[in-house]
matplotlib code that plots the C-alpha trace (Angstrom):
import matplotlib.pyplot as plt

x = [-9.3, -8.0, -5.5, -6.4, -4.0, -6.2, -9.7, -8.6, -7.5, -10.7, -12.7, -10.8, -11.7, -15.1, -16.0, -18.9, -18.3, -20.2, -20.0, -20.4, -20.7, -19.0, -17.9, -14.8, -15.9, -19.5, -20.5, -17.2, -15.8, -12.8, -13.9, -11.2, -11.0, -9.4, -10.4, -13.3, -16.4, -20.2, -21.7, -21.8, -18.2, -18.2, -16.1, -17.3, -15.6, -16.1, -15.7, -13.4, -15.2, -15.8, -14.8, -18.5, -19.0, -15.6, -16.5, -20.3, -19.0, -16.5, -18.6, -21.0, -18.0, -18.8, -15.2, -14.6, -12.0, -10.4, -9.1, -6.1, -4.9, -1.3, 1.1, 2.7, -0.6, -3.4, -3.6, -6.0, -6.6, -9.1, -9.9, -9.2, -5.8, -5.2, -1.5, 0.6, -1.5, 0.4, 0.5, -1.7, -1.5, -5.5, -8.6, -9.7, -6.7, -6.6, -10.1, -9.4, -6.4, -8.8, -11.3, -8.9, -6.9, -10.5, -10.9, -7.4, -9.2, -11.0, -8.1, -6.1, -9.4, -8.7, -5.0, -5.7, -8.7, -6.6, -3.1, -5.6, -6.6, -3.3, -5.2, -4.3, -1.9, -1.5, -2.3, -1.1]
y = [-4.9, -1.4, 0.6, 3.3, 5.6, 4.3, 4.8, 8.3, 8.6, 8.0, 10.3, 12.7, 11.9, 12.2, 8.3, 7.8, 6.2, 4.3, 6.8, 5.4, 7.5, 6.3, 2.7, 1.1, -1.4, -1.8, -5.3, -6.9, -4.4, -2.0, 1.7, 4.7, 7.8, 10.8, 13.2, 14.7, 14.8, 15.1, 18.4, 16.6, 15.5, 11.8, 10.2, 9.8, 7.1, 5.8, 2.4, 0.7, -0.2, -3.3, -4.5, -4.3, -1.2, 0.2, -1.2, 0.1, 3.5, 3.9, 2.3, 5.3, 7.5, 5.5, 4.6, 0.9, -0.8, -4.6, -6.2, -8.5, -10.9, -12.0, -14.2, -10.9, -8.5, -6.8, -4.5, -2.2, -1.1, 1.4, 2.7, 6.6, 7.9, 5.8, 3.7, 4.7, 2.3, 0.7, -3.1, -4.0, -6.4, -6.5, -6.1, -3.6, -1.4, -1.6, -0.2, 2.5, 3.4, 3.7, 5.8, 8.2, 9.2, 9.8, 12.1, 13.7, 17.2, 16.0, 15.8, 18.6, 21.0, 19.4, 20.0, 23.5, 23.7, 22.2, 24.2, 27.4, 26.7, 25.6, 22.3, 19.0, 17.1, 17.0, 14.1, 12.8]
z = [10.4, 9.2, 12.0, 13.5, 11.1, 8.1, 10.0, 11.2, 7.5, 5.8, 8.7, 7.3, 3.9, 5.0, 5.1, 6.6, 9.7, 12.7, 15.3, 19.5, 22.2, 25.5, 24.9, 24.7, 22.5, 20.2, 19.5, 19.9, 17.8, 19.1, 18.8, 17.7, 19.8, 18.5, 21.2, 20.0, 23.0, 23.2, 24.5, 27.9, 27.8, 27.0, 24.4, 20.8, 19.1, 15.7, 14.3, 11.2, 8.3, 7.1, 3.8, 2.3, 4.0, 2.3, -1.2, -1.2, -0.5, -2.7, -5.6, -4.9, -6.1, -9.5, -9.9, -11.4, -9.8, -9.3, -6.2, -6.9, -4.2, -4.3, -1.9, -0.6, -0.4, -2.0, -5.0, -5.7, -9.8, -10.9, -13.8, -13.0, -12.5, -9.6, -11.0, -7.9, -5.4, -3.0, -2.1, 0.9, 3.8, 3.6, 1.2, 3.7, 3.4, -0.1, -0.4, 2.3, 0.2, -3.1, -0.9, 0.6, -3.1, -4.5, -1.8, -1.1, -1.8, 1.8, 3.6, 2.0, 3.4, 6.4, 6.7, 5.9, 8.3, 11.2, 10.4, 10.1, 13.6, 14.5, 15.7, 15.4, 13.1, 9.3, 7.2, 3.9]

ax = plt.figure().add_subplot(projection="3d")
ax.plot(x, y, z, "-o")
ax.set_aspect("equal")
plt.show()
């Protein structure tokens, strides 16, 4: 499972993720809350990714890309100009990682959006 700093990562990226209204937990799975609320005030969470879930996205951005499993962690290679990946402690991270550089323009609207607003915190 991904942390919370990598699911609130990829949100930002604009990964598509399982949104839950109210609950602390969805199908034995532990739901993220990063403060945003339904019009009648109740909590709207979001869920991590699973590791299919991660890869069919990211495949839709037609980027070709290997995942290589090693003793001390995952490494993600793709094709595009991706050589600065980091090593992983899972295939989920590694993925996440993948989604969020193809989609740093995402998150550099959002910083913008956010710092604009004076909202919220940056992310990198």
């Amino acid at each position: 499972m991904i942390s919370y700093e990598l699911a609130k990562r990829l949100k930002k990226a604009g990964f598509p993720l399982k949104r839950v209204i109210g609950a602390e937990e969805w199908n034995g799975e532990k739901v993220f809350f990063d403060g945003e609320k339904s019009k009648d005030g109740k909590k709207i969470g979001f869920l991590a990714p699973t590791l299919s879930e991660l890869i069919d996205v990211t495949l839709k951005k037609d980027t070709n890309f290997r995942l290589h499993c090693y003793s001390h962690g995952f490494v993600i290679e793709a094709s595009s100009q991706l050589e600065d990946m980091e090593i992983c402690q899972s295939s989920e991270e590694a993925v996440a990682s993948l989604y969020i550089k193809l989609n740093s323009d995402k998150i550099k609207e959002w910083n913008n959006k956010e710092k604009s607003t004076g909202t919220g915190e940056e992310i990198k």
